[in-house]
C-alpha positions in Angstrom: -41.6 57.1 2.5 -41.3 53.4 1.1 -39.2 51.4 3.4 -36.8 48.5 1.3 -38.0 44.9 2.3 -35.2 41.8 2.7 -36.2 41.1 -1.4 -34.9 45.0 -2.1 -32.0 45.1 0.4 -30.9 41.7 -0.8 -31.6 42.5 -4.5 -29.5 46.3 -4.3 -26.8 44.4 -2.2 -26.3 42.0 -4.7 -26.4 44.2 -7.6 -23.5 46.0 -6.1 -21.0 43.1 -5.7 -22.2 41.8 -9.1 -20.7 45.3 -10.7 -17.5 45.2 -8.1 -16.6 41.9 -9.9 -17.4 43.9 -13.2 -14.8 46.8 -12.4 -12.2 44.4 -11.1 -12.3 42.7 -14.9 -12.5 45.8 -16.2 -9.2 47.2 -14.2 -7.5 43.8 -14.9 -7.9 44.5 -18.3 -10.3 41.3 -18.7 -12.9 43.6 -19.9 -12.3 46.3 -22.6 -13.9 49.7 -22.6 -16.5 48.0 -25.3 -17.1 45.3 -23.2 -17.3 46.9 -19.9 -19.5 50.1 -21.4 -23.1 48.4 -20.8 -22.0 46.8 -18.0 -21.2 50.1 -16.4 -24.2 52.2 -18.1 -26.9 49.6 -16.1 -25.4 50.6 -12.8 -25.5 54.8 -13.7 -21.4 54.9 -14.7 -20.9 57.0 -17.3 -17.1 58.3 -19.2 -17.5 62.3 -19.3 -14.3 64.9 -20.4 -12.3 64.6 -17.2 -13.4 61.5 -15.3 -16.8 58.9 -14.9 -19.6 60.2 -13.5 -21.8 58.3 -11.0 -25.8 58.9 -11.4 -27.8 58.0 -8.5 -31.2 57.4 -8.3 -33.8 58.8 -6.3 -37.1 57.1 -6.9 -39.8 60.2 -7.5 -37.3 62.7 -5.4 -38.0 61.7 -2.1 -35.2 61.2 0.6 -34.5 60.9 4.6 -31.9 62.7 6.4 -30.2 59.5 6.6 -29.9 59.0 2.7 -29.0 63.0 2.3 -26.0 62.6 4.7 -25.2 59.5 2.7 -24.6 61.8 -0.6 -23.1 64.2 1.5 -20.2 61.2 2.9 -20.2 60.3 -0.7 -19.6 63.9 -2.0 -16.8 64.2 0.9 -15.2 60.8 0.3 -15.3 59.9 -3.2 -15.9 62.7 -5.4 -14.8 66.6 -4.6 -17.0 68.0 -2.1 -20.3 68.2 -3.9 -23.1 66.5 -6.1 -25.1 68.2 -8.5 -29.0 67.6 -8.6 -30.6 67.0 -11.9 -33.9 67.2 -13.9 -34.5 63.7 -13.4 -35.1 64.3 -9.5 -31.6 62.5 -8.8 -28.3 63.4 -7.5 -24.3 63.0 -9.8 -21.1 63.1 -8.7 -19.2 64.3 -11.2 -15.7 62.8 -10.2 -16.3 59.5 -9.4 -12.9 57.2 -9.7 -13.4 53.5 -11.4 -11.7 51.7 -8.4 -14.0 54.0 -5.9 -17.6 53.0 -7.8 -17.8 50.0 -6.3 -17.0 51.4 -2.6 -20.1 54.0 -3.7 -22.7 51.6 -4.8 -22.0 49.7 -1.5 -22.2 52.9 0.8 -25.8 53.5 -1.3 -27.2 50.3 -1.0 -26.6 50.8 3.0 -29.3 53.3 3.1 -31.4 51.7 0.3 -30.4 53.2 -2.8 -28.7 52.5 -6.2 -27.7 53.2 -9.1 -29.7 51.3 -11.5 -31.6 52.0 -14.6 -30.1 55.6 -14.5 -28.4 55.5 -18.1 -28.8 52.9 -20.3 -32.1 52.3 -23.0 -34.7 51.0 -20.1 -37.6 52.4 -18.2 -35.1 55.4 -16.0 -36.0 56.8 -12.5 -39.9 57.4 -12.7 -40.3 61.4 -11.3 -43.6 63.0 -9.1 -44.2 66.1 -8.4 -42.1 66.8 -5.6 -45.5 68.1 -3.4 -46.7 65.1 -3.7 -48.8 63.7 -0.8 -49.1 67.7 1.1 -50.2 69.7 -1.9 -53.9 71.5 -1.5 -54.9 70.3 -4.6 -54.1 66.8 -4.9 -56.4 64.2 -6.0 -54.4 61.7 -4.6 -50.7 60.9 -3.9 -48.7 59.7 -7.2 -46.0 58.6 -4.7 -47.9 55.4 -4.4 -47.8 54.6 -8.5 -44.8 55.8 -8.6 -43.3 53.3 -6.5 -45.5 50.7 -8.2 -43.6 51.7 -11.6 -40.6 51.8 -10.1 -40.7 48.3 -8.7 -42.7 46.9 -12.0 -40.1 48.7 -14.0 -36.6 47.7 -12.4 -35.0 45.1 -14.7 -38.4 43.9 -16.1 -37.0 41.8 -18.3 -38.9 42.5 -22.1 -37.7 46.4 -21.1 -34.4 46.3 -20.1 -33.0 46.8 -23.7 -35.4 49.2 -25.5 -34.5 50.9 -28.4 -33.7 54.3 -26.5 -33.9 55.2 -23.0 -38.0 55.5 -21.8 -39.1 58.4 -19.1 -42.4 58.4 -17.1 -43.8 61.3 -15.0 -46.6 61.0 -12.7 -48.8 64.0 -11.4 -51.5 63.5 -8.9 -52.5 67.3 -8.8 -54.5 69.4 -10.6 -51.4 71.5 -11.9 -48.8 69.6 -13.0 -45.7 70.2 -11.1 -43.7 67.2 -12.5 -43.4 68.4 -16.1 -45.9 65.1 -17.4 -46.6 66.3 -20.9 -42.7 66.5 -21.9 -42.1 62.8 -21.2 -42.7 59.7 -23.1 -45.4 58.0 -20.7 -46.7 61.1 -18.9 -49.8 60.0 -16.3 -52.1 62.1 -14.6 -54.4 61.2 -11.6 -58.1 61.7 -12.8 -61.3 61.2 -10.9 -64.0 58.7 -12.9 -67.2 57.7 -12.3 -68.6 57.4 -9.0 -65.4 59.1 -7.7 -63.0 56.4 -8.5 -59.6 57.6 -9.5 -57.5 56.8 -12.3 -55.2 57.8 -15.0 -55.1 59.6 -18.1 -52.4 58.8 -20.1 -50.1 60.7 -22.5 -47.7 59.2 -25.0 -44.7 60.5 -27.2 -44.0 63.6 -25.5 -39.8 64.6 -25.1 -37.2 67.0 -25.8 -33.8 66.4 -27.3 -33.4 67.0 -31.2 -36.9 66.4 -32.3 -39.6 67.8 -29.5 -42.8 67.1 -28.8 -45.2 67.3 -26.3 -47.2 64.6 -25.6 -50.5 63.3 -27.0 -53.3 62.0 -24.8 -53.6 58.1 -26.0 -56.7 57.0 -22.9 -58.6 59.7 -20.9 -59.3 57.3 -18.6 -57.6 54.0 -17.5 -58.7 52.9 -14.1 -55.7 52.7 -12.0 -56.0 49.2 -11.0 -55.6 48.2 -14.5 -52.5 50.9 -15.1 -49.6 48.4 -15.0 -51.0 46.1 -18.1 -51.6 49.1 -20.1 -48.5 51.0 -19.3 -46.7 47.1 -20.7 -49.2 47.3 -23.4 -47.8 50.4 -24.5 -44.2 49.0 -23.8 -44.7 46.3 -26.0 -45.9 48.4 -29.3 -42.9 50.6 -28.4 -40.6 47.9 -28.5 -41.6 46.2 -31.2 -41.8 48.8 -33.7 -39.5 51.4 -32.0 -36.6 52.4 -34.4 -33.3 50.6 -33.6 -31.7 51.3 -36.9 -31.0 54.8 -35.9 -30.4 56.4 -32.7 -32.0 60.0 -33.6 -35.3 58.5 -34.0 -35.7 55.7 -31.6 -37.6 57.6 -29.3 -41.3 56.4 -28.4 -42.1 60.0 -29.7 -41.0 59.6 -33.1 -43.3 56.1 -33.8 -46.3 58.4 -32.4 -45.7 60.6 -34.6 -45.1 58.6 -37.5 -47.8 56.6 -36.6 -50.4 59.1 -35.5 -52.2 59.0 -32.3 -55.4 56.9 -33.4 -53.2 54.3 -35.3 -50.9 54.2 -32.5 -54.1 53.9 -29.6 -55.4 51.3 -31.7 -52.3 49.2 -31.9 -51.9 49.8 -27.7 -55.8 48.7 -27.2 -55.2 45.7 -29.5 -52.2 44.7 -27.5 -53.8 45.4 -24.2 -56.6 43.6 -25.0 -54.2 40.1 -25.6 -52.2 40.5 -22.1 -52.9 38.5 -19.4 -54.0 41.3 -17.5 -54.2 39.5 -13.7 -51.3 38.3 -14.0 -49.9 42.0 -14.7 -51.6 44.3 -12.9 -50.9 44.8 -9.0 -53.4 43.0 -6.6 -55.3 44.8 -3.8 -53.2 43.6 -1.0 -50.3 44.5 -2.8 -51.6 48.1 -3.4 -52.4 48.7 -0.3 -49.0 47.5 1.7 -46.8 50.0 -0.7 -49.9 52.9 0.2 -49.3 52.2 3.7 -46.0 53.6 3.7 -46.8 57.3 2.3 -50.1 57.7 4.7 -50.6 61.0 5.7 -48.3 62.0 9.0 -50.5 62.4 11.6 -50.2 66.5 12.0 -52.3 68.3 14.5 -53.9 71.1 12.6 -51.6 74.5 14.3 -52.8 78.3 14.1 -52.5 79.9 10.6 -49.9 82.7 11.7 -47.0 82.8 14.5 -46.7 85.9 16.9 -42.5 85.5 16.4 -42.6 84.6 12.6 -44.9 87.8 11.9 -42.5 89.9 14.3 -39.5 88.7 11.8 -41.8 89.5 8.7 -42.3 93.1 9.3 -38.8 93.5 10.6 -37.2 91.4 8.0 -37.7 92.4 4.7 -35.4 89.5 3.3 -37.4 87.2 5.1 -40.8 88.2 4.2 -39.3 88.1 0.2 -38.1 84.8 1.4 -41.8 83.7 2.8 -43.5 84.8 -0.5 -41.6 83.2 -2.8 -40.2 80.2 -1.3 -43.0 79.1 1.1 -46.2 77.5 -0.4 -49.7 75.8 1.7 -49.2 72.6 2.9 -52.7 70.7 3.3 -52.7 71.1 6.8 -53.7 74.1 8.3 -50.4 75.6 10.0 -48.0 73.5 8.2 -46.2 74.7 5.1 -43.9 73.6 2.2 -40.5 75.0 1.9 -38.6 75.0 -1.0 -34.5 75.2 -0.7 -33.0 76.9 -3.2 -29.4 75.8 -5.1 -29.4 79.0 -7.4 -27.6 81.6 -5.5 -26.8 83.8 -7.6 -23.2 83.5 -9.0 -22.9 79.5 -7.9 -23.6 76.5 -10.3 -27.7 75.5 -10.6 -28.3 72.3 -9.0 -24.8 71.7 -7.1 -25.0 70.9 -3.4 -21.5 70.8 -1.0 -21.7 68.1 0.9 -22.0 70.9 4.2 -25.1 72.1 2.3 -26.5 68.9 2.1 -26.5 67.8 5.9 -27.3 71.3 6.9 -30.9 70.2 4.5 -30.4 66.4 6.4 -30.2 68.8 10.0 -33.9 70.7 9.4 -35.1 67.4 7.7 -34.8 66.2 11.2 -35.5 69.0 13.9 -38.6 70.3 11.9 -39.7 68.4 9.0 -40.3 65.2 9.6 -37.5 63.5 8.9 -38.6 63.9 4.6 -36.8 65.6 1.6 -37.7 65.9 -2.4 -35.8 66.8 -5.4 -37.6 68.9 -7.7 -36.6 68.7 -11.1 -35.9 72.3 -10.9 -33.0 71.0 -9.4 -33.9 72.2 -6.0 -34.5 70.6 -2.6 -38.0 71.1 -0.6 -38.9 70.2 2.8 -42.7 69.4 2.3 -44.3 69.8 5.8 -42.5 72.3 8.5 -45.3 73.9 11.3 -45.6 77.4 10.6 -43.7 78.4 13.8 -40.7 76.9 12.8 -40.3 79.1 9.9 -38.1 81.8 11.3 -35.6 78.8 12.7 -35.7 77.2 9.4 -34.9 80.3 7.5 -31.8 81.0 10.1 -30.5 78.1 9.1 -30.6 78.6 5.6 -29.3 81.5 5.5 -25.9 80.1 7.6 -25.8 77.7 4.9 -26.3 79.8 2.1 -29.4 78.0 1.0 -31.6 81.2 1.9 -32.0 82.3 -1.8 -35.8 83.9 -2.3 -36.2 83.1 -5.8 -38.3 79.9 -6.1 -39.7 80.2 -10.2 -38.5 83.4 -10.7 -35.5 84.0 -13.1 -32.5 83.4 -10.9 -33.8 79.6 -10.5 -32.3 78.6 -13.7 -32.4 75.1 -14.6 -29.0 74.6 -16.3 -26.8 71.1 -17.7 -23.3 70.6 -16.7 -22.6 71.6 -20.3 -19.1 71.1 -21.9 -17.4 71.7 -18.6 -18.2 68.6 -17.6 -20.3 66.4 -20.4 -18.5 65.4 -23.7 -22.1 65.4 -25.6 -21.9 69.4 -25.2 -21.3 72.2 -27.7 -21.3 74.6 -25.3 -20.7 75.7 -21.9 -24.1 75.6 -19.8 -22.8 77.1 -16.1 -21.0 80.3 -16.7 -23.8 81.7 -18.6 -26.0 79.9 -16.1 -23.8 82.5 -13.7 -23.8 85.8 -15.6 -27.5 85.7 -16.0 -27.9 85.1 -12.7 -25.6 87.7 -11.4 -27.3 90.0 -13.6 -30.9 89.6 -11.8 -28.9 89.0 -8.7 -32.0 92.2 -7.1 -34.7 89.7 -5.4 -36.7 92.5 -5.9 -36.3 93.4 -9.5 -36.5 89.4 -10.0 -39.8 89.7 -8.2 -41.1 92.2 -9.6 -40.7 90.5 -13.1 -43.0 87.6 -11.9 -42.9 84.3 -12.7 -40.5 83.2 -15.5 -38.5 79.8 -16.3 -34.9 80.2 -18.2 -33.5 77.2 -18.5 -30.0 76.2 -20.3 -28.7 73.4 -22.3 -25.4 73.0 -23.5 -26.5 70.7 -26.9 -29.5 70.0 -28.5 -30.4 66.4 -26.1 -31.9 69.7 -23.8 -30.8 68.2 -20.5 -31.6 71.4 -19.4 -35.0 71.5 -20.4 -34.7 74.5 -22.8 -37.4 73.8 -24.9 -39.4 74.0 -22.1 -38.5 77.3 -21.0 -40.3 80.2 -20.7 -36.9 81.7 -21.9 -34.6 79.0 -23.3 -30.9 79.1 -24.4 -29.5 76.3 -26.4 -26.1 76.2 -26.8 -24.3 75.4 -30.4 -21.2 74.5 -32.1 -21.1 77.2 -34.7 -17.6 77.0 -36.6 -15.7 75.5 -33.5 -17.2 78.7 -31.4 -19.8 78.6 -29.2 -22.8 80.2 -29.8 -26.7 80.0 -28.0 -29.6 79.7 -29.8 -33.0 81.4 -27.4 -36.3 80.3 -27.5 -39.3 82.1 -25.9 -42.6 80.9 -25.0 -41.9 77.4 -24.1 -43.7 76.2 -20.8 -43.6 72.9 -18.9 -46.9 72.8 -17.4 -50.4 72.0 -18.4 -50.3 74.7 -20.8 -47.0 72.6 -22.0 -45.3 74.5 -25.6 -42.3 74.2 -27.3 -40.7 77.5 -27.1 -39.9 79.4 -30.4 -36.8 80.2 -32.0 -36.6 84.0 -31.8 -33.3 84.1 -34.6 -29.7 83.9 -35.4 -27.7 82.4 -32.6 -26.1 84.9 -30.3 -21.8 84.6 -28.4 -21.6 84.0 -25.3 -20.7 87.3 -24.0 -23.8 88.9 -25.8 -26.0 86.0 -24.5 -26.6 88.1 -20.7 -27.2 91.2 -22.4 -29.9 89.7 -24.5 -31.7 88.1 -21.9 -32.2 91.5 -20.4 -33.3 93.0 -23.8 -36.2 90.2 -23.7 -36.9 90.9 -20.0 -36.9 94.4 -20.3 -39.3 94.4 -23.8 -41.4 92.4 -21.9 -42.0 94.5 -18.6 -42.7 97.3 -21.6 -45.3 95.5 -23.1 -47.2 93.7 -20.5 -50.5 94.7 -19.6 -49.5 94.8 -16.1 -48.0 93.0 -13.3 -50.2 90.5 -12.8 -49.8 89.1 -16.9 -46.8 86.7 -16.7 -44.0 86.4 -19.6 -45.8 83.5 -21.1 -49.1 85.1 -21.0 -47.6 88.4 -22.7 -45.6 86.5 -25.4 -48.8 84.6 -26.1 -51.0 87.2 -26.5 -48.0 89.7 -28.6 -46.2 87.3 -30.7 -42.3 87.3 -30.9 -42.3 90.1 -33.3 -41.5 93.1 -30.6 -38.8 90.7 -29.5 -37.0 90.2 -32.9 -37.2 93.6 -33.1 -35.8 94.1 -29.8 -33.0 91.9 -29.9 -31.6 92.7 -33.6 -33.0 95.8 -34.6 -29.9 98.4 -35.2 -30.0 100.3 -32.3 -30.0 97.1 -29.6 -26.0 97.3 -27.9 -26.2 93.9 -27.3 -26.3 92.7 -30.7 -22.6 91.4 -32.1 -23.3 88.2 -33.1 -23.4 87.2 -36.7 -27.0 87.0 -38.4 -26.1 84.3 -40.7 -28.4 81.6 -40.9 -28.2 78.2 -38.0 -25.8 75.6 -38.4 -27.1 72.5 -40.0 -26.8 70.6 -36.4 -28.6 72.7 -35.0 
């Protein structure tokens, strides 16, 4: 992983003493909350209902033991015992004191991380998919351009004040694991002529009020050249982005507006005015941050273990635990593991601090000293020998991080919702829970198959529902809260915008109607190999509809009247 250099340490170190000064003013009362609010928003300090919450970043997911036992100190110390991963690949602590920030940005920049350019309307954490650099079918490792953005990106000074925040994703795989067509620069690593690699490029895509995915603007940008036309597209963004009102000042909505062509031409004719050696990375540059993510240096190992196969046929939970959780790592005898934070009945995405050293432990005994953050809000330990499975999956288990359910219904991406975020209409965890609970079976959740649910408690879908195979969205209907579902959405390279399937449902009917689409689905599919998306693809939400509020469903109470106008 990237090691910081004296310019980052000193940079991040500096950074935090700058906002110490900040919150000392603010505390003295020298600053007022006006004042002090974009002050605190550039270093990831935002106001929710009951107290600030810190965001910290974690460049494209990845982590050391040393940095996870950081979070976990942090957790202990300064917040309540836990962080909560998010679908940005980074980590919040929900109960973060004014007077304590300071303390926490401090403790970060100690093991090289920060807060920065985690809220605020600039260029936010740039995300990878979090196989990156062991996947089978990677082209090559986005971990490299990632960190290039992230160091182009960090207060780059005609970008630090956009007119809305800005996302980029970066895939280097042939399926897209990091969600690239749902962002508003999404980049994939392509192979050219003569087997050079490079980037195509997709603009406008996002969730939130208005969603879209995004629309490919360059099928090929050779990726020496990425960083002027990534500012290219910057710089048409900025100038003609929307500032006049806050609900369409995304990049997505000038796309739109625009149209693709119009827009591609305006991004060439800029392009084509930079000063593009003075922009884009030199060769020697290049290659110093790609020396720190070359491949470890694994001896190839035998495909199968005498005492891991003795545990499989023994250990039912463990072999359920092997299919679903453990994937190929590019090495023969290596695999990647994937840590679950969805046990059923326990808040998606939240880590105790014990949790998260147990994770920093195996990190260190067998997987080379490496973590990711998916934006499934999960962890993954991307290259552990094949014999070390069974020890890996003991210690799991001990910390209750053994869950088998890796893309199958129980790994609901939820938001914190109205428990915690004072954007919300609705609650986001407890129906998180129930639903959970209610496909708590490994087996009957396997036996469905692949399928993505993912929750948001207000239409800025910080949950991802749009994206959902099965999406809930919840709504503020009369001062009640209800949840709006969506089916069909997908994330991948088949990305959709999942449909609205009806009238909003309560909260205590919203379980119940998850299992009526569930159930119709199993019903209706050709057979288990045809996953929910396929099915509802090929049927149409009709049988659904008539599923869910057909007379005779017992699930049905909620009103049919016709969507609130905020929805």
């Amino acid at each position: 992983m990237y090691r910081y250099d004296d310019f980052d340490q000193t940079f991040v170190a500096e950074r935090a003493q700058q906002f110490r000064g900040q919150v000392a003013r603010r505390l003295s009362g020298d600053l007022t909350e006006e004042q002090f609010k974009p002050l605190r928003l550039q270093n990831g300090l935002y106001l929710q209902l009951h107290a600030y919450m810190l965001r910290v970043a974690i460049p494209y997911g990845v982590l050391n033991s040393l940095q996870l036992r950081q979070l976990a100190m942090i957790a202990r110390k300064w917040d309540r015992g836990y962080g909560h991963f998010t679908t940005r690949q980074n980590i919040q602590f929900n109960w973060t004191k004014l007077d304590d920030a300071p303390d926490i940005l401090d403790a970060l920049a100690a093991v090289d991380m920060h807060a920065i350019q985690t809220s605020g309307n600039c260029i936010r954490n740039v995300t990878a998919d979090p196989y990156a650099g062991v996947a089978i079918d990677e082209i090559e490792d986005p971990r490299v351009w990632a960190e290039v953005l992230r160091q182009w990106s960090t207060i780059h000074p005609e970008f630090t004040f956009l007119p809305r925040k800005f996302k980029i994703a970066i895939s280097g795989a042939a399926e897209d694991r990091a969600a690239v067509l749902f962002h508003d620069i999404g980049l994939k690593i392509v192979k050219g002529a003569k087997g050079t690699t490079g980037f195509r490029v997709y603009v406008g895509g996002g969730q939130g009020r208005t969603p879209y995915v995004a629309q490919e603007i360059a099928a090929f940008v050779p990726r020496d050249e990425i960083l002027s036309y990534i500012e290219a597209v910057m710089r048409v963004y900025n100038l003609h982005g929307r500032r006049d009102n806050i609900y369409k000042a995304r990049i997505k909505i000038l796309v739109n507006a625009l149209g693709i062509d119009k827009f591609r031409s305006q991004v060439e004719a800029e392009w084509s005015k930079l000063d593009k050696a003075a922009i884009n990375l030199p060769a020697a540059e290049r290659e110093r941050i790609a020396a720190h993510f070359m491949p470890k240096p694994l001896k190839p190992r035998a495909l199968k273990d005498p005492e891991v196969e003795a545990l499989r046929k023994s250990d039912a939970a463990f072999d359920r635990w092997l299919r679903t959780n453990v994937l190929p790592h590019r090495t023969p005898g290596y695999a990647i593991v994937n840590i679950s934070f969805k046990e059923p009945g326990k808040v998606p995405g939240d880590a105790t601090a014990e949790q998260m050293e147990a994770v920093a432990d195996l990190a260190e005994q067998f997987g080379h000293d490496e973590i990711r953050v998916t934006y499934q809000q999960n962890l993954v330990l991307p290259t552990v020998a094949f014999a070390d499975l069974d020890k890996v999956y003991s210690a799991l288990v001990v910390a209750r991080l053994a869950t088998a359910n890796t893309e199958l219904i129980t790994d609901i991406i939820a938001c914190p919702g109205l428990d915690y975020c004072n954007l919300a209409n609705a609650r986001s965890i407890g129906i998180a829970q129930e639903i959970a609970r209610r496909f708590a079976d490994q087996e009957k959740s396997e036996a469905i198959g692949p399928l993505r649910l993912n929750i948001s408690g207000c239409i800025n879908a910080c949950g991802h529902h749009h994206a959902g195979n099965i999406g809930i969205l919840g709504v503020d209907k009369k001062g009640t809260e209800h949840y709006q579902i969506t089916l069909g959405g997908s994330p991948k390279d088949d990305a959709a915008i999942g449909d609205i399937i009806g009238p909003s449902f309560t909260a205590e009917d919203v379980p119940g109607a998850v299992e009526t689409i569930v159930a119709t689905y199993l019903r209706l599919r050709r057979d288990a190999a045809e996953t929910f998306v396929t099915a509802y693809r090929r049927i149409g939400k009709a049988p659904f509809r008539e599923a869910l509020y057909g007379a005779a469903n017992p699930h049905r109470r909620a009103s049919t009247e016709g969507e609130p106008s905020n929805v």
